[in-house]
C-alpha positions as CSV (number, residue, x, y, z in Angstrom):
1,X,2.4,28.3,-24.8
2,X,4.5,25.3,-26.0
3,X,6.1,25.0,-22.0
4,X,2.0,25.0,-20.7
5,X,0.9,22.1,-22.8
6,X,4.1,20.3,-22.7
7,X,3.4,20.6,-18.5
8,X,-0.4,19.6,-18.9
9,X,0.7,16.5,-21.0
10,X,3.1,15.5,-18.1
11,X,0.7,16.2,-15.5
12,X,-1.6,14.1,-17.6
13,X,0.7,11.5,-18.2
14,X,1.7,10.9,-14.3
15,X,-1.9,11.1,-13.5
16,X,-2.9,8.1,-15.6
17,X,0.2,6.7,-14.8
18,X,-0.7,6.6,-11.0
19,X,-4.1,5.7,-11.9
20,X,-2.7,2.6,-13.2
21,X,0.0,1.6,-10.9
22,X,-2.9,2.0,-8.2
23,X,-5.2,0.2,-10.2
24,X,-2.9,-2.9,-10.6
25,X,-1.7,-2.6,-6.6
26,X,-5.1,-3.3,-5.8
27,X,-5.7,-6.2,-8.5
28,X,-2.8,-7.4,-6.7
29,X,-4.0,-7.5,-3.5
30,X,-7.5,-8.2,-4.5
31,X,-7.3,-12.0,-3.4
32,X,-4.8,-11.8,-0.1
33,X,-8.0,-13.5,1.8
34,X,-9.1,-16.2,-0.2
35,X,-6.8,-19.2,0.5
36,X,-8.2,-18.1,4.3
37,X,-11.9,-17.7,3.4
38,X,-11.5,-21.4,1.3
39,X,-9.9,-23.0,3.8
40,X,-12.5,-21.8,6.2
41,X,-15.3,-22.6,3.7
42,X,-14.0,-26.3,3.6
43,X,-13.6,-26.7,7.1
44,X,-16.6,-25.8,7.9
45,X,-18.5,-28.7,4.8
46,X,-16.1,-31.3,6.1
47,X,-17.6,-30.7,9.9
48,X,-21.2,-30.9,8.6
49,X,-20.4,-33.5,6.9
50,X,-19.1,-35.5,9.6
51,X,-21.6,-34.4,12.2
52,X,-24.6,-35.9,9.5
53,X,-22.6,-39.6,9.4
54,X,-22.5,-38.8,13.5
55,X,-25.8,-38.7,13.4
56,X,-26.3,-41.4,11.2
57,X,-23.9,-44.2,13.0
58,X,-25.3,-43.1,16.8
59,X,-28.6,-43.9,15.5
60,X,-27.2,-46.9,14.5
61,X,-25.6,-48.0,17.6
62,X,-28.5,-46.9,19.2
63,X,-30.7,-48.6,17.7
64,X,-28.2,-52.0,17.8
65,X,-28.0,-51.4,21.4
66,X,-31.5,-51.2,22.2
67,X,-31.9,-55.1,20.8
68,X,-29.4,-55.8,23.0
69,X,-31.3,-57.8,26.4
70,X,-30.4,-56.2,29.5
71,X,-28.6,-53.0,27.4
72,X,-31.6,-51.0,29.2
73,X,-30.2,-51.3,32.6
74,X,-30.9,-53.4,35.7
């Protein structure tokens, strides 16, 4: 009787035991992406960002351009 539980208790320890080494693997490589999803993330605000003062500055220069005599064509 003693030799059974002292062989559940070890199968119950190395079950946790994996449990938890599995557990922290994946905590681990819970955030492998991120710096790439960030780094996409900012990308993408700085190229709004400078399309809308694109935007902004050609309908400028447009508009500069348009009080120009003669900037129409011949």
């Amino acid at each position: 009787m003693n030799a059974l539980n002292a062989a559940l208790i070890r199968t119950a320890l190395a079950v946790r035991d994996r449990g938890q080494r599995l557990a922290a693997n994946l905590r681990e490589r819970g955030d492998r992406g991120s710096g790439v999803v960030e780094t996409i993330i900012i990308v993408a605000g700085f190229a709004g960002l400078a399309f809308v003062v694109y935007m902004a500055v050609s309908s400028k220069v447009h508009g500069w351009m348009s009080k120009i005599p003669g900037a129409s064509g011949p």
